[in-house]
LUMKOL-32322 format. One line per 10 residues: number of its first residue (from 1); their letters; for each residue x, y, z of N, C-alpha, C. Coordinates in steps of 0.05 Angstrom, whole numbers. Example, Ala and Ser with C-alpha at 12.3 -4.5 7.8 and 13.67 -1.06 7.14 Angstrom:
1) AS) 264:-114:156:246:-90:156:264:-66:156 | 257:-45:142:273:-21:143:258:1:157
REM end
This chain:
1) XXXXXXXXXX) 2496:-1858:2334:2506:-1886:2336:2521:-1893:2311 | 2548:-1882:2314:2567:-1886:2281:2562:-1920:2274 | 2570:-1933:2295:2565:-1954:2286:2547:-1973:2279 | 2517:-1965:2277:2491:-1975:2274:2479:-1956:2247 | 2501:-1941:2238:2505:-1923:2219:2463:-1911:2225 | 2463:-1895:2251:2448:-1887:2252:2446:-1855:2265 | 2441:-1838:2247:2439:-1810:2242:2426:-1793:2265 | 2430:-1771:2276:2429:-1746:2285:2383:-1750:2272 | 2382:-1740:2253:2357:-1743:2241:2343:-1766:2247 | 2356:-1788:2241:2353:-1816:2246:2324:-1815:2272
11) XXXXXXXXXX) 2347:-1810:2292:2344:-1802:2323:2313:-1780:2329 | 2322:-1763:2314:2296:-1744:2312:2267:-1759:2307 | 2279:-1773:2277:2246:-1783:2268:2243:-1804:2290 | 2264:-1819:2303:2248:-1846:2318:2234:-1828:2340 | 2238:-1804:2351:2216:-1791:2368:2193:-1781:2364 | 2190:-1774:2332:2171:-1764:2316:2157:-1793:2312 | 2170:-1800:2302:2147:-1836:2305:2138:-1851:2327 | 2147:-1854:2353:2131:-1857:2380:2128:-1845:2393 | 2119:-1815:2385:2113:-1793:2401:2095:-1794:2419 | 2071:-1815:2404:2042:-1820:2412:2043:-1847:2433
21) XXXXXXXXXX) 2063:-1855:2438:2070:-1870:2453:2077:-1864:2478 | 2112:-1849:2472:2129:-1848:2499:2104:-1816:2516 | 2099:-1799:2506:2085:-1777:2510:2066:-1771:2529 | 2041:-1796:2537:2032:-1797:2553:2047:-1804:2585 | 2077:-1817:2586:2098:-1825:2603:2102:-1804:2612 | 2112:-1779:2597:2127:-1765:2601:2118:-1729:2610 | 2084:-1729:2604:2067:-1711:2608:2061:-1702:2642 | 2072:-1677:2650:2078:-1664:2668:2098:-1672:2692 | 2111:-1689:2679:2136:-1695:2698:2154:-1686:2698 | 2175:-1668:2722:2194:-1656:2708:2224:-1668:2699
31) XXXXXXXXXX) 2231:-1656:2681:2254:-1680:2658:2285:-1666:2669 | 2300:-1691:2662:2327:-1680:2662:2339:-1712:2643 | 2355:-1692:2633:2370:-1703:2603:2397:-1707:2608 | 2393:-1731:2597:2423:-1729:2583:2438:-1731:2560 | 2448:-1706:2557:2460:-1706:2531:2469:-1710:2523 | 2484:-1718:2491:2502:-1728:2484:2500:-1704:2449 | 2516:-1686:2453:2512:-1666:2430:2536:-1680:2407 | 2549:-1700:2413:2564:-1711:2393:2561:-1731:2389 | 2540:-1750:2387:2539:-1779:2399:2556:-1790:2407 | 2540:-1821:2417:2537:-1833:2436:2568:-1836:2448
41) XXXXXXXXXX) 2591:-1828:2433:2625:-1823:2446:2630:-1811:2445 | 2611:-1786:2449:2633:-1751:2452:2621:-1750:2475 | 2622:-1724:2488:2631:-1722:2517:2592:-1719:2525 | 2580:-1719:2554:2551:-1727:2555:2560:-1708:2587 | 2531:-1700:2586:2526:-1696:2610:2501:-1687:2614 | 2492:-1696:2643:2467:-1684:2654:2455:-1652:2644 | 2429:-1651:2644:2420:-1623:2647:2388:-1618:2663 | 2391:-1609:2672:2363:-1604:2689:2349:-1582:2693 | 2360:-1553:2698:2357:-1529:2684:2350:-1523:2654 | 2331:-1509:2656:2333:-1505:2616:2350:-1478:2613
51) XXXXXXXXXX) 2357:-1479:2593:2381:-1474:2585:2373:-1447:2570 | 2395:-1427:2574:2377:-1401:2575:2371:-1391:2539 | 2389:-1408:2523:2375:-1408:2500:2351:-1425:2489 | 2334:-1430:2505:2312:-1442:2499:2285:-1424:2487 | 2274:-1442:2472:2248:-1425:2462:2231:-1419:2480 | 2221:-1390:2489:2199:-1389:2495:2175:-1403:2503 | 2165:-1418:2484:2146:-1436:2494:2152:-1459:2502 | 2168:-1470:2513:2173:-1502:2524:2151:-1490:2553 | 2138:-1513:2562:2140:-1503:2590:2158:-1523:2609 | 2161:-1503:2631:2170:-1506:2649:2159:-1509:2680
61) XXXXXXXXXX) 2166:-1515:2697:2161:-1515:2730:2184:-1513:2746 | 2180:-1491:2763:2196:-1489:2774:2202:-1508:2799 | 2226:-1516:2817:2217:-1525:2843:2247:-1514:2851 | 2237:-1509:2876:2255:-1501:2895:2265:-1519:2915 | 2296:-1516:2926:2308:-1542:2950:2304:-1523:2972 | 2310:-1536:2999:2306:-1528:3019:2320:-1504:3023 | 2336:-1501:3009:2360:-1475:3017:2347:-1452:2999 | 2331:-1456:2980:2313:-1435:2956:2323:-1430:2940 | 2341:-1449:2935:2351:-1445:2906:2330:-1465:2879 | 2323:-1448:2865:2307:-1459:2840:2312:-1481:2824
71) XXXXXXXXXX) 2308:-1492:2817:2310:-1508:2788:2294:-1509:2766 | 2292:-1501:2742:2268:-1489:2722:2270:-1516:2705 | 2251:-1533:2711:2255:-1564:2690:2239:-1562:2669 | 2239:-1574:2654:2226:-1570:2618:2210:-1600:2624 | 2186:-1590:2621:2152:-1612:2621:2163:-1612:2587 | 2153:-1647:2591:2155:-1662:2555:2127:-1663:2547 | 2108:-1640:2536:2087:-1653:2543:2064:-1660:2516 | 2087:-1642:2494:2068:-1646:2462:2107:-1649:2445 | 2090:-1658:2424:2113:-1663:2397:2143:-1639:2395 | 2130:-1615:2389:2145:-1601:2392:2165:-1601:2413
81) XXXXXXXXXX) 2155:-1608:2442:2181:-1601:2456:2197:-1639:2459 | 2180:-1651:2453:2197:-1681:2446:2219:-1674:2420 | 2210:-1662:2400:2228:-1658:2387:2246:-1635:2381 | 2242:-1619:2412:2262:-1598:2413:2287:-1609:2430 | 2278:-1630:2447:2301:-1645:2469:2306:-1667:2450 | 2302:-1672:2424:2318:-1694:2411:2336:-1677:2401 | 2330:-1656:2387:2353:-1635:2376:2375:-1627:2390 | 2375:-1631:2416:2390:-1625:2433:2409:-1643:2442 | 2415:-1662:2427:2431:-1690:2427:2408:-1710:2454 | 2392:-1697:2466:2381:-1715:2485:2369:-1739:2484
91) XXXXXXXXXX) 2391:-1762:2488:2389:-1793:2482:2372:-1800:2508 | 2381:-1793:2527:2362:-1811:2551:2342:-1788:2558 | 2327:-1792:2560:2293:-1784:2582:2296:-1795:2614 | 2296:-1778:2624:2286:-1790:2656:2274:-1773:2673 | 2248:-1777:2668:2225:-1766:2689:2223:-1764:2713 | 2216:-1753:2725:2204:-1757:2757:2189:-1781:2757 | 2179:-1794:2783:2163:-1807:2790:2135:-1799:2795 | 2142:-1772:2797:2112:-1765:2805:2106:-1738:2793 | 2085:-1726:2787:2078:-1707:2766:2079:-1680:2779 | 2068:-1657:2774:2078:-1627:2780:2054:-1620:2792
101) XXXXXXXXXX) 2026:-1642:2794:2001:-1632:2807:2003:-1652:2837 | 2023:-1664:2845:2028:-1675:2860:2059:-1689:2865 | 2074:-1668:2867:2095:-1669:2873:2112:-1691:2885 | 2100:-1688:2920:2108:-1705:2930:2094:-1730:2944 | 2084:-1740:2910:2062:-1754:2916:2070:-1775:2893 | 2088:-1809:2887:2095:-1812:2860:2070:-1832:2850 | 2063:-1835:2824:2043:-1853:2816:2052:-1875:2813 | 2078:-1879:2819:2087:-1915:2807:2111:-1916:2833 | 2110:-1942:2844:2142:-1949:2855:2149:-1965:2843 | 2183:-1972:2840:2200:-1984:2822:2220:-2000:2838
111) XXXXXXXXXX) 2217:-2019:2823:2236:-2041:2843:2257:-2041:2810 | 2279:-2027:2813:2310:-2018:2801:2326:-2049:2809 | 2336:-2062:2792:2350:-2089:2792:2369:-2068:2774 | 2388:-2071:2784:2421:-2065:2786:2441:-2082:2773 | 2447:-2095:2759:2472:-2123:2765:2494:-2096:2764 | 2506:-2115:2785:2541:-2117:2787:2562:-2131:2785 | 2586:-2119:2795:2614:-2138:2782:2601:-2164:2770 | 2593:-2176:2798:2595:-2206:2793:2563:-2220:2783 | 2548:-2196:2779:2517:-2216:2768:2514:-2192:2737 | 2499:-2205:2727:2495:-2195:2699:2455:-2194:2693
121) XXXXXXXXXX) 2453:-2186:2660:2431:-2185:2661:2407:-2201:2664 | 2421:-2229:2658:2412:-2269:2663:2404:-2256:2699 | 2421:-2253:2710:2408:-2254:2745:2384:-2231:2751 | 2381:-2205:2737:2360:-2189:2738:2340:-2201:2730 | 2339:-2215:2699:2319:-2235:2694:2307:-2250:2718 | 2323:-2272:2729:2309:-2287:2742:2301:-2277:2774 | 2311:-2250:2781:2302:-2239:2799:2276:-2221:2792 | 2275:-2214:2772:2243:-2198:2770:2227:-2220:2772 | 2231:-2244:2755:2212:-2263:2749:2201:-2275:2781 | 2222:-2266:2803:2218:-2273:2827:2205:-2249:2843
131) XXXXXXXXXX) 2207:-2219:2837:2185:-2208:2841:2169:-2215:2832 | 2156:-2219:2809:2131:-2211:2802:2114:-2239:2813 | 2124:-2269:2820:2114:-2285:2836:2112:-2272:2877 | 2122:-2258:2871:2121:-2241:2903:2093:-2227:2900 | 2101:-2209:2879:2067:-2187:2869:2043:-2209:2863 | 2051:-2224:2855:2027:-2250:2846:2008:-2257:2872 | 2020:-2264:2891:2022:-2277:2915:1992:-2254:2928 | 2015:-2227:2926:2003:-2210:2948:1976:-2197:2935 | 1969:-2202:2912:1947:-2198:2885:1958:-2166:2879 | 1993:-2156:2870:1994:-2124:2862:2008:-2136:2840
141) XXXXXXXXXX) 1995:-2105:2817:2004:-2119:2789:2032:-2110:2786 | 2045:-2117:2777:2074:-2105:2762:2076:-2104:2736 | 2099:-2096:2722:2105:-2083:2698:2136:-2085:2689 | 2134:-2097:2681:2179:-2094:2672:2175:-2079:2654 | 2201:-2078:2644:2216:-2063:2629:2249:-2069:2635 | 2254:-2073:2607:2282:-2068:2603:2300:-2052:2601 | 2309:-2047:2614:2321:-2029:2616:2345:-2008:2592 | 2356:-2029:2573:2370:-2025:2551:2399:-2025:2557 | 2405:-2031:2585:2435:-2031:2592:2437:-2058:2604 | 2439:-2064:2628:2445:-2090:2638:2421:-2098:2658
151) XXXXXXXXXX) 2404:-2080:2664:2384:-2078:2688:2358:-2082:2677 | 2341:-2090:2699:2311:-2093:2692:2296:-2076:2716 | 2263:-2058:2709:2260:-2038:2722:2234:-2052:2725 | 2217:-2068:2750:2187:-2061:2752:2174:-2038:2762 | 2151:-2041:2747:2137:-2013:2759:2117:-2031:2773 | 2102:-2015:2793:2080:-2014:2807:2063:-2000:2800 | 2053:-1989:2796:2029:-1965:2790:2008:-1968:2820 | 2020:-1944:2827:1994:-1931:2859:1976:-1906:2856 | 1965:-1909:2870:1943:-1874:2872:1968:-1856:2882 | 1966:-1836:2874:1981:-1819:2886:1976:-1803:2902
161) XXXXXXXXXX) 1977:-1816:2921:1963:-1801:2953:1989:-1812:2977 | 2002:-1838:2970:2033:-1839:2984:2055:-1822:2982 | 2066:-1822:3006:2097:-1800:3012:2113:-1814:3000 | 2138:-1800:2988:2159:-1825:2976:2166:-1845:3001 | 2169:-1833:3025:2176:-1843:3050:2163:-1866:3046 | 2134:-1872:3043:2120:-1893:3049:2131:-1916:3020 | 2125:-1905:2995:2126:-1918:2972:2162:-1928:2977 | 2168:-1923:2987:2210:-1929:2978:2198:-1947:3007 | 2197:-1955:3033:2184:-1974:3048:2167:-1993:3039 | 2147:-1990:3014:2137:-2012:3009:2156:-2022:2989
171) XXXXXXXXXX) 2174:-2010:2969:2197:-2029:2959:2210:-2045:2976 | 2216:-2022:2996:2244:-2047:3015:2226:-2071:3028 | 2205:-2069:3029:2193:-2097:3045:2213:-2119:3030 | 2189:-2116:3004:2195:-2139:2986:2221:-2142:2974 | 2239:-2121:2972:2269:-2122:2963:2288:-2137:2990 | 2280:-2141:3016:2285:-2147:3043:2278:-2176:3044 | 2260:-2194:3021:2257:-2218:3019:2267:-2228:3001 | 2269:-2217:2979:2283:-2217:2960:2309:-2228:2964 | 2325:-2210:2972:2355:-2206:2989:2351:-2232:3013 | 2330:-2239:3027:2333:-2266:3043:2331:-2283:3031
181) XXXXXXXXXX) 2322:-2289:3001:2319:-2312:2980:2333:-2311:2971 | 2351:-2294:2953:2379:-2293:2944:2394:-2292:2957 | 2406:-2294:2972:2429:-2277:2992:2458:-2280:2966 | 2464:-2298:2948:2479:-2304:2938:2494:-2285:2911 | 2465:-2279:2910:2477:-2261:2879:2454:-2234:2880 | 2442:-2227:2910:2429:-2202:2914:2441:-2178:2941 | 2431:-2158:2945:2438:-2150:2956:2425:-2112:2965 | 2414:-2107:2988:2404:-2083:2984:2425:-2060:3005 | 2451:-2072:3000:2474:-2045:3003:2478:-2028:2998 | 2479:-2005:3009:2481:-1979:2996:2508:-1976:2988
191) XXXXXXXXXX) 2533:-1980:3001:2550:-1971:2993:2568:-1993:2972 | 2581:-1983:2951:2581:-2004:2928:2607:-2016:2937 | 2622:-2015:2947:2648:-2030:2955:2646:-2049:2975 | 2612:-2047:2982:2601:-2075:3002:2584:-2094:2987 | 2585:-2084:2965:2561:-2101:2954:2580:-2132:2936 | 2599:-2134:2942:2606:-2157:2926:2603:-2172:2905 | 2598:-2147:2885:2587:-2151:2854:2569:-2165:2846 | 2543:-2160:2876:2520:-2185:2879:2501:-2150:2858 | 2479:-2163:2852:2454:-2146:2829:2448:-2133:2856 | 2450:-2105:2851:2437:-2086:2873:2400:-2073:2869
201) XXXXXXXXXX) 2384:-2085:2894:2359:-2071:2893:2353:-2057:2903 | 2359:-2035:2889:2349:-2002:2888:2330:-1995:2897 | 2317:-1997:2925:2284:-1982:2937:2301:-1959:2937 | 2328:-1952:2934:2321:-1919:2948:2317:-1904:2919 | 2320:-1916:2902:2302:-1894:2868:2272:-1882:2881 | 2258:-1900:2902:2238:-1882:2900:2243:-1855:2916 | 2249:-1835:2913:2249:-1814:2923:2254:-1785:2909 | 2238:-1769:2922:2234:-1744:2917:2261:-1735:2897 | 2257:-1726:2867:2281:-1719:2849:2299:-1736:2836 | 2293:-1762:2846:2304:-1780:2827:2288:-1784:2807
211) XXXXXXXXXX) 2299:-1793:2787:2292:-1803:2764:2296:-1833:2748 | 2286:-1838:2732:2287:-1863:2726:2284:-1856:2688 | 2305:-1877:2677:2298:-1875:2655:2278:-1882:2641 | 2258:-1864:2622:2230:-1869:2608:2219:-1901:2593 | 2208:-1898:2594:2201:-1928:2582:2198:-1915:2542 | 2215:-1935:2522:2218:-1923:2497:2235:-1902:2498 | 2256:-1901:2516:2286:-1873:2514:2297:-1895:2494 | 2315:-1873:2485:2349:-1907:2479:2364:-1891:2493 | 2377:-1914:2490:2408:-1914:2508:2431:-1910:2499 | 2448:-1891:2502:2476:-1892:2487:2490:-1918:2488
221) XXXXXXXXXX) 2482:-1940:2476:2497:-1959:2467:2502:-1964:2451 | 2522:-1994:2436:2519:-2000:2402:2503:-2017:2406 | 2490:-2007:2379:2455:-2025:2377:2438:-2005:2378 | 2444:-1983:2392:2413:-1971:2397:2390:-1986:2416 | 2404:-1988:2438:2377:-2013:2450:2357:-1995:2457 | 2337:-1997:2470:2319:-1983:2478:2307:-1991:2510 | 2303:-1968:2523:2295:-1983:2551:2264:-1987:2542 | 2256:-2013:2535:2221:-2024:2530:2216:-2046:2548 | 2192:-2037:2552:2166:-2051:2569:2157:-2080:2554 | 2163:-2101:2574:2156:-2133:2560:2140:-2135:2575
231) XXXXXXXXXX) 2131:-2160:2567:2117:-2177:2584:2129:-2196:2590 | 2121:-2205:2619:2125:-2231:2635:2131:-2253:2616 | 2107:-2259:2600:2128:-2281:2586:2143:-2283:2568 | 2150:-2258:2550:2173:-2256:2553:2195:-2248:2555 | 2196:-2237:2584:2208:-2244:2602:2227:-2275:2609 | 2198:-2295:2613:2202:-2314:2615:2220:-2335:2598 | 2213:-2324:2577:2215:-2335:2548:2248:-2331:2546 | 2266:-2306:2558:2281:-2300:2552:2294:-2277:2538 | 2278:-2262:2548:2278:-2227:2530:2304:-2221:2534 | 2316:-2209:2518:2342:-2186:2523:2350:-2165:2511
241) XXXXXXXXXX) 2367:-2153:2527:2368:-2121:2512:2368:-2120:2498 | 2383:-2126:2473:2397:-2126:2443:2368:-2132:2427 | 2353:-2143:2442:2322:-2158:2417:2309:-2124:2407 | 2310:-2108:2426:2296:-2081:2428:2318:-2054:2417 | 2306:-2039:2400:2326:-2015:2392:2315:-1999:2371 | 2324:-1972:2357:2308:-1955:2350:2301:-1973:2326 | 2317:-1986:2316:2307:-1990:2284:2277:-2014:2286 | 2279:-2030:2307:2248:-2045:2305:2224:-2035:2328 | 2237:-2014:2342:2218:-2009:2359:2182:-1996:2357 | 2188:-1983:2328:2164:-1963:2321:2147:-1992:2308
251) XXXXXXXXXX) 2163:-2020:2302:2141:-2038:2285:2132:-2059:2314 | 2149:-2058:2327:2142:-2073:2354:2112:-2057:2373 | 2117:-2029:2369:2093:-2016:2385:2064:-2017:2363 | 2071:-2018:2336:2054:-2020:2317:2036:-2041:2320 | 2047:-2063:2337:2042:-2091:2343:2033:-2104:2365 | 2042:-2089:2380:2031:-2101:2404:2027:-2072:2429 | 2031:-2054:2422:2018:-2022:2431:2028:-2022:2453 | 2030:-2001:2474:2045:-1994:2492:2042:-2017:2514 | 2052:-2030:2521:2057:-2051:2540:2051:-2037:2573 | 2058:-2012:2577:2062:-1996:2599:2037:-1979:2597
261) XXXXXXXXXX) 2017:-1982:2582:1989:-1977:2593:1980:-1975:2611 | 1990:-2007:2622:1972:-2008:2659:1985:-1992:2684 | 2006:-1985:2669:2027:-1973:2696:2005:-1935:2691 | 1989:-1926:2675:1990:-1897:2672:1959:-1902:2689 | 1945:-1930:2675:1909:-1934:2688:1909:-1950:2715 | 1926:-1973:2722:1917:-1987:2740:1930:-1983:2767 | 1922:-1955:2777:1926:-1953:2806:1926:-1969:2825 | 1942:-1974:2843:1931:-1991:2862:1939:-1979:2899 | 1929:-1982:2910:1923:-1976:2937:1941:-1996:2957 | 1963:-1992:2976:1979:-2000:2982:1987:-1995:3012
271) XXXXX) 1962:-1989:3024:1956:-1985:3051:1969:-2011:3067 | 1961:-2033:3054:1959:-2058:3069:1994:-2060:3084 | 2004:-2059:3058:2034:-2062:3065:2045:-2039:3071 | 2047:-2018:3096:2043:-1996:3103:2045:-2000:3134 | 2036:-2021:3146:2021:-2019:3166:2045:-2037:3189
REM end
């Protein structure tokens, strides 16, 4: 980040310093990166294969697509290999949903707030704040997070015993009311040249191979923002991206500890809305 006059090393130690944090997130999920080997304005791209000069010991899992072709993904699961994928220009983290002892089984669904053309990160705000009176209602807990770009991400936290099929259906319920309460500045369109630069809600993230960016990644922006986990109020209060980023993030977790706790312990069972 030349212009946050923040270093290659820089970058390293902020992973070495919330290792004990982001680590438990990111333990047997399989990862795909994106890189940026020149920062955050030289050229970036995905990686999801490990890369055949890799060390020996990273582990890996394999999974195979329906046609049998492989993919060998790199598990984040101790210090060392957190700080072998920071060496590797890898600015964003984005996990699976669901872990390698249950595949197709995810532990959290995510209701993905989008803004477009015409809504910004003010309308994600007041649209989570309108989930999580939806989750209130129905007694399921939620979890934001900011995203560090323009979007806001709730989590759910479930048992993992749901198909994505089912978990991406219990998003669209509530993304399907959502969209009848907003109609104005929401929208659950798939195709983006229909969506009328209304904030797009994303149920289809829950599924098999997508990924979502980690809670405590940063983001190739200026600032260094960081995608971090708030709380509701504030939320309420008025949270925004720019408040969060590498240089206060390690005194913010020092302070008030992983916010996204409840998303790894508080399972919840989601039969009801299912039915």
């Amino acid at each position: 980040w030349p212009d946050d006059d923040i270093t290659k090393a820089d970058f390293i130690g902020y992973y070495l310093e919330i290792a004990d944090y982001i680590l438990p997130h990111l333990k047997d999920r399989p990862m795909v990166f994106t890189r940026y080997p020149d920062g955050i304005y030289g050229k970036s791209f995905y990686q999801k294969n490990i890369p055949e000069y890799a060390p020996d010991w990273l582990k890996t899992w394999d999974i195979y697509s329906d046609e049998g072709a492989c993919t060998r993904y790199i598990l984040i699961n101790d210090v060392k290999s957190l700080v072998w994928a920071a060496n590797q220009g890898s600015i964003e983290l984005h996990p699976w949903l669901s872990r390698v002892n249950a595949l197709d089984y995810p532990d959290f669904a995510i209701f993905d707030l989008d803004p477009m053309g015409n809504t910004d990160f003010e309308d994600a705000r007041k649209i989570a704040l309108a989930i999580k009176n939806l989750l209130d209602i129905e007694g399921i807990l939620g979890y934001p997070k900011i995203s560090g770009a323009t979007g806001i991400q709730v989590y759910v936290p479930i048992v993992a015993k749901y198909s994505y099929e089912e978990v991406r259906m219990f998003v669209k319920f509530f993304c399907k009311v959502i969209e009848k309460t907003f109609p104005d500045i929401t929208t659950t369109e798939r195709k983006i040249s229909k969506r009328g630069g209304k904030l797009y809600l994303d149920y289809l993230q829950n599924a098999k191979g997508k990924t979502i960016i980690a809670p405590y990644s940063p983001r190739p922006k200026k600032g260094a923002t960081i995608s971090c986990p708030v709380t509701w109020e504030e939320l309420e209060n008025g949270a925004k991206p720019e408040m969060f980023t590498i240089k206060n993030m390690l005194g913010r977790l020092k302070q008030r500890g992983d916010l996204f706790e409840g998303v790894l312990k508080n399972k919840q069972h989601i039969e009801k809305w299912l039915q």
